[in-house]
N, C-alpha and C positions, 0 to 999 in steps of 0.2 A: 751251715750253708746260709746266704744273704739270699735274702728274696728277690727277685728279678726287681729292678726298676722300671719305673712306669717308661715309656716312650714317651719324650721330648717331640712334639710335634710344634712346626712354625709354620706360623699362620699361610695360606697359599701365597696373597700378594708379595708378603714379603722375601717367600723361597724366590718368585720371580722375579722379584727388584734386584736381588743376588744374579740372580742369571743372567737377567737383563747387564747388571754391571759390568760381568764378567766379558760378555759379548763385546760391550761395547769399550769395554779397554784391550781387549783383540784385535776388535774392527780399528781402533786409533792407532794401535801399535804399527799396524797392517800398512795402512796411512800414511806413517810416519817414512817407512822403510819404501813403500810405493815411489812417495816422494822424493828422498834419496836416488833414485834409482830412475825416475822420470828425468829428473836436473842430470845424473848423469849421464844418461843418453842423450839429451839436449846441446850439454857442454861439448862434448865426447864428439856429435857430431856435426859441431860450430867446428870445433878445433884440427876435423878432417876436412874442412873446405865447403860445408853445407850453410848455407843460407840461414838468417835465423829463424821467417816462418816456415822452412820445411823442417830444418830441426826442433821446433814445438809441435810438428805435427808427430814425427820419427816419437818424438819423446813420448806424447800421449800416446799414441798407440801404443807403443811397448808399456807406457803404462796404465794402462788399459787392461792389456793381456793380464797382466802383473796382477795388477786390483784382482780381478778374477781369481785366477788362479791362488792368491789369497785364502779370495772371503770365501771360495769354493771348498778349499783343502783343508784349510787352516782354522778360520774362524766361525762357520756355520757349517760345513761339512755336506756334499752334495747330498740334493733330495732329489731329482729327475736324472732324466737323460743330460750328457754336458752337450748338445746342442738346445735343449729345452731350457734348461739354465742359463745359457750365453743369451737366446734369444729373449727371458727374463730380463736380466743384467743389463742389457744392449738399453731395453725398455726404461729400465730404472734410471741409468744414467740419462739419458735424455732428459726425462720426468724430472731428476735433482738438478743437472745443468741448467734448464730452464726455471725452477725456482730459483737457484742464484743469481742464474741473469735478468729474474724479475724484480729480487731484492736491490740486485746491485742497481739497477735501470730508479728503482723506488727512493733509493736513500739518496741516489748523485741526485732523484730533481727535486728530493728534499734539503738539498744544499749542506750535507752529510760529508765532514771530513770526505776525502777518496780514499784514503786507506782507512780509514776506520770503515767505512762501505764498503771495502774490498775486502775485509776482517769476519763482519758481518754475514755478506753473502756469502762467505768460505761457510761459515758454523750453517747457515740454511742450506748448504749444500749437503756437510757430513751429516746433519739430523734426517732430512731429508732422506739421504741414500741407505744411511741405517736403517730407517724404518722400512725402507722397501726392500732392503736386502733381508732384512730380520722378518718381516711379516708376507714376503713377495715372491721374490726371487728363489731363498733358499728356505722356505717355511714348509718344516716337517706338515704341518697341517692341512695344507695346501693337496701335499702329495698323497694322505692320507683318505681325506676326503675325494680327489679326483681318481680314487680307487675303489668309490663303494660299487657296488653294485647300479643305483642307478644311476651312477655319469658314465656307465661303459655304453 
């Protein structure tokens, strides 16, 4: 009989830099597919006779819902009530849309390519949203803690 082997323990940060990764190639994939599906609503409802600023709106909204329904199901897995979480979410996007539109606002009057500023402000967007979705929106700890005894 072989002696038990010791337990392989790794270090905390780096269990969470694993998670953290994990999360955030979920949240992109998420992204990816959102987008897809944004542009085809968009296209979809130029091509039935819609105008193109109501169909980027039709578009965002649905993808909107979409993102949601995502990061909710899929990639962080709901922590609250789904009206406490959307009113989360709702929060967060604003919060990340306004840091890209701060970026984007920062880099055009710094005479910044426009697409490479339009590039830019995209990634301050997704870091942005991930962190608020990851430590905000859908953070088990949040929920854990707004459950001790004395936040009731």
């Amino acid at each position: 009989m072989q002696a038990p082997r010791p337990l392989r323990r790794e270090p905390v940060a780096e269990s969470c830099q694993v998670s953290t990764s994990v999360l955030f190639a979920k949240y992109s994939l998420a992204g990816v597919v959102n987008t897809a599906i944004g542009y085809a609503v968009i296209f979809g409802c130029m091509r039935a006779g819609l105008g193109p600023e109501m169909s980027n709106a039709v578009g965002y909204a649905v993808g909107l819902a979409v993102s949601f329904v995502q990061l909710r199901h899929w990639v962080f897995r709901p922590s609250r009530s789904l009206a406490a979480d959307w009113l989360r979410f709702l929060g967060a996007f604003v919060l990340a849309y306004s840091a890209n539109f701060i970026a984007l606002q920062t880099l055009l009057a710094l005479a910044v390519n426009v697409y490479v500023a339009q590039l830019a402000a995209c990634a301050v967007y997704v870091i942005v949203s991930f962190l608020l979705s990851s430590r905000f929106v859908f953070s088990k700890r949040a929920v854990s803690a707004s459950q001790t005894p004395e936040a009731r």
